[in-house]
C-alpha positions in Angstrom: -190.8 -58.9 -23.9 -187.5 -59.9 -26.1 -186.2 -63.0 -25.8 -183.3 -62.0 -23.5 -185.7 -60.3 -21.2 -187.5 -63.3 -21.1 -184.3 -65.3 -20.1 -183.6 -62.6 -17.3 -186.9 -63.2 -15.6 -186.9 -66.6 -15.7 -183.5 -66.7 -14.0 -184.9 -64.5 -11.3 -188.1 -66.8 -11.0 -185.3 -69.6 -10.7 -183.5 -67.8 -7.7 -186.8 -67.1 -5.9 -187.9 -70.8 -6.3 -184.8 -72.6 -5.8 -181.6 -70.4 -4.9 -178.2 -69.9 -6.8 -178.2 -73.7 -7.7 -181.3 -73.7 -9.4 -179.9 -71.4 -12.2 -178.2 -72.8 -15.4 -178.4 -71.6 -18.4 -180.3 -74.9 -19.5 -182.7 -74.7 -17.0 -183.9 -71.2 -17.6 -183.6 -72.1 -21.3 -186.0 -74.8 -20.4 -188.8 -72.3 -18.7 -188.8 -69.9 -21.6 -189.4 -72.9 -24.0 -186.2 -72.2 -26.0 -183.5 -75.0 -26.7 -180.9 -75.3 -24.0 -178.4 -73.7 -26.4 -180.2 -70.1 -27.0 -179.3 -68.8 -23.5 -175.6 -68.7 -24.8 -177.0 -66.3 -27.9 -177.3 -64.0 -25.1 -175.3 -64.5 -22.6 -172.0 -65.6 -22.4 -172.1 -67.5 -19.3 -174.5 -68.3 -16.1 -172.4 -65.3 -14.2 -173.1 -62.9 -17.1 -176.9 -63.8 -17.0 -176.7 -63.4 -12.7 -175.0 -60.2 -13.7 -178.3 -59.0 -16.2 -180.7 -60.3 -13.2 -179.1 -57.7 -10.6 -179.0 -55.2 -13.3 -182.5 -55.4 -13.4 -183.2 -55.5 -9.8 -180.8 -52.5 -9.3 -183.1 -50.7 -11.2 -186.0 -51.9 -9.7 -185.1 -50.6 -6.1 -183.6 -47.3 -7.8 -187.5 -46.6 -8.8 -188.9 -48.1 -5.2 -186.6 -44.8 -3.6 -187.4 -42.8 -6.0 -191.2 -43.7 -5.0 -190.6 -43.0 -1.0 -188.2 -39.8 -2.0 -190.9 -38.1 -3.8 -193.6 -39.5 -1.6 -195.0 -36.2 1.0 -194.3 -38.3 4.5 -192.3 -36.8 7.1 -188.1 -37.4 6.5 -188.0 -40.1 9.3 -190.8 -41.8 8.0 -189.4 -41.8 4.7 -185.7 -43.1 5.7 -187.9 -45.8 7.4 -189.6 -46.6 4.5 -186.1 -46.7 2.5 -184.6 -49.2 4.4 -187.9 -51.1 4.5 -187.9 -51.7 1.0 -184.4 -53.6 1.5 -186.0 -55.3 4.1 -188.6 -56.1 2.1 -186.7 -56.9 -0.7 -184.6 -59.4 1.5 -187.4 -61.2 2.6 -189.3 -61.5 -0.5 -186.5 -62.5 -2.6 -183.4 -63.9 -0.7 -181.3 -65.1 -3.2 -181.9 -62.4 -5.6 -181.0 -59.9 -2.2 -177.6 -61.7 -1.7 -177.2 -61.8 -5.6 -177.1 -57.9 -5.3 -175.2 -57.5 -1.8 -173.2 -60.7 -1.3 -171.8 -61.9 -4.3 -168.5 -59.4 -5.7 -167.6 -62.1 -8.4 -171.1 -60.9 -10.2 -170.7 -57.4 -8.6 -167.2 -56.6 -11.0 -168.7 -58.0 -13.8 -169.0 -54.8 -15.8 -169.4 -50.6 -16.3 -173.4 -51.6 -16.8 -174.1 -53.2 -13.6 -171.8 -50.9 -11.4 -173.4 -47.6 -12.8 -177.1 -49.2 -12.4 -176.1 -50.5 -8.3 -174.6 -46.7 -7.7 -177.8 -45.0 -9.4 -179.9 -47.5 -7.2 -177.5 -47.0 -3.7 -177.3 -42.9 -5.0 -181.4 -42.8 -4.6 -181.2 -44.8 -1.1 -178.2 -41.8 -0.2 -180.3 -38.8 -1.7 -183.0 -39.9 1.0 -180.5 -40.0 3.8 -179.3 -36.4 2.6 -182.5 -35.0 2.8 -182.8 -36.0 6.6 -179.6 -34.2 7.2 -181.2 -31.4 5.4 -184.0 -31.0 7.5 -182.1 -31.2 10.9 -183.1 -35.1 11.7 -179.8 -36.9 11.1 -176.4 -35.4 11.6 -174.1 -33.6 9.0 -171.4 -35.8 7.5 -168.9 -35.5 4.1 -170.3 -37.6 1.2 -171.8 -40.4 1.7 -171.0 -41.6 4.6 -174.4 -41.8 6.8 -175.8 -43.5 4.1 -173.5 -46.1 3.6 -173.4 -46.5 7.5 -177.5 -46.6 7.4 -177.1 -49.0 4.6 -174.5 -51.6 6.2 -176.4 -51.5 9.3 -179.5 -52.8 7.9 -178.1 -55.3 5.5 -176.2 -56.5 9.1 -179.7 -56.9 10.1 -181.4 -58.5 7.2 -178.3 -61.0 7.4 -178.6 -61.4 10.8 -182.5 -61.9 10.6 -181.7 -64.8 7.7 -179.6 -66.8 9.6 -182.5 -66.8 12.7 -180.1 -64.4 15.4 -182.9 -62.1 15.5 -185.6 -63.7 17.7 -188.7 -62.3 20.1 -186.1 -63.3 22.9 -182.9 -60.8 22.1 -185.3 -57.8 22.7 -186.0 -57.3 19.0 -188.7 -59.2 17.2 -187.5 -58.3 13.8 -185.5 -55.6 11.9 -187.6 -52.8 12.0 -187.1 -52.5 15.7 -183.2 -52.3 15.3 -183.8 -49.4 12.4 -186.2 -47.5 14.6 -183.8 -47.4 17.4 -181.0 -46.3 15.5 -183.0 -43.8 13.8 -183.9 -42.3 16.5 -180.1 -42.2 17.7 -178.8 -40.6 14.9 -182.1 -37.9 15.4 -181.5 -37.2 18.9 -177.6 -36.8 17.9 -178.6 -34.3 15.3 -180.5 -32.7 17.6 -178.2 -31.8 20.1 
């Protein structure tokens, strides 16, 4: 591992431990053992080293769909098992989750980082599309299921962060919501 992909890992190891806050360029300096000035060798500025740390995650989920696309379950399972691994992601990794989905000043920085988040969000879509292939979600232009599928889950994960989704509303965690809506959008199709 190069020195900048050293950098990028600590950063994320930062985020997991400690949040946005706990990122500066001399503290992830500092946990690679370089001096608090090599960061800026490689990156311009904290942003730009955020930037590299959801480039890598990007890529990251793009290969975790890719896993459940190719994977030989049933299409409902596998939509399930594309939104759980933003679920998962969420929970495992918080800050790094709203690094990727709630921050647009990091979001615009760069051609790199856009084309890796569409390649990732294009796998997550190619999933959708196969269940409208197969009959068990409805027909739509583009990408709009998807993105629909998408926002409704990340609504979840943010709503599950903040502690609105309790035993008590009817829905002990997100994979209830997702199920239910699946099996909306199925019985729509079906009709």
């Amino acid at each position: 591992m190069n020195t900048a992909e050293r950098l990028i890992a600590a950063a994320a190891d930062l985020l997991d431990a400690g949040g946005d806050a706990a990122v500066t360029l001399r503290a992830v300096g500092s946990a690679v053992g370089v001096s608090h000035n090599a960061p800026y060798k490689h990156f311009a500025s904290r942003d730009e080293l955020l930037a590299a740390v959801a480039n890598a995650d990007f890529h990251a989920l793009a290969d975790e769909w890719r896993k459940v696309r190719a994977s030989d379950r049933e299409p409902e399972q596998r939509l399930l098992d594309a939104l759980d691994v933003a679920v998962r992601f969420s929970r495992d990794h918080p800050a790094r989750y709203r690094l990727l989905f709630n921050r647009p000043d990091i979001a615009g920085l760069g051609e790199s980082l856009a084309r890796t988040a569409d390649e990732a969000l294009g796998e997550f879509g190619a999933i959708v599309a196969d269940g409208q292939a197969t009959g068990l979600l409805p027909a739509t232009d583009g990408n709009e299921l998807a993105i629909l599928l998408f926002a409704t889950a990340h609504g979840l994960i943010d709503a599950e962060a903040s502690g609105r989704i309790l035993p008590k509303t009817g829905w002990p965690e997100i994979g209830t919501g997702l199920q239910i809506l699946i099996r909306l959008l199925a019985g729509g199709a079906r009709s």
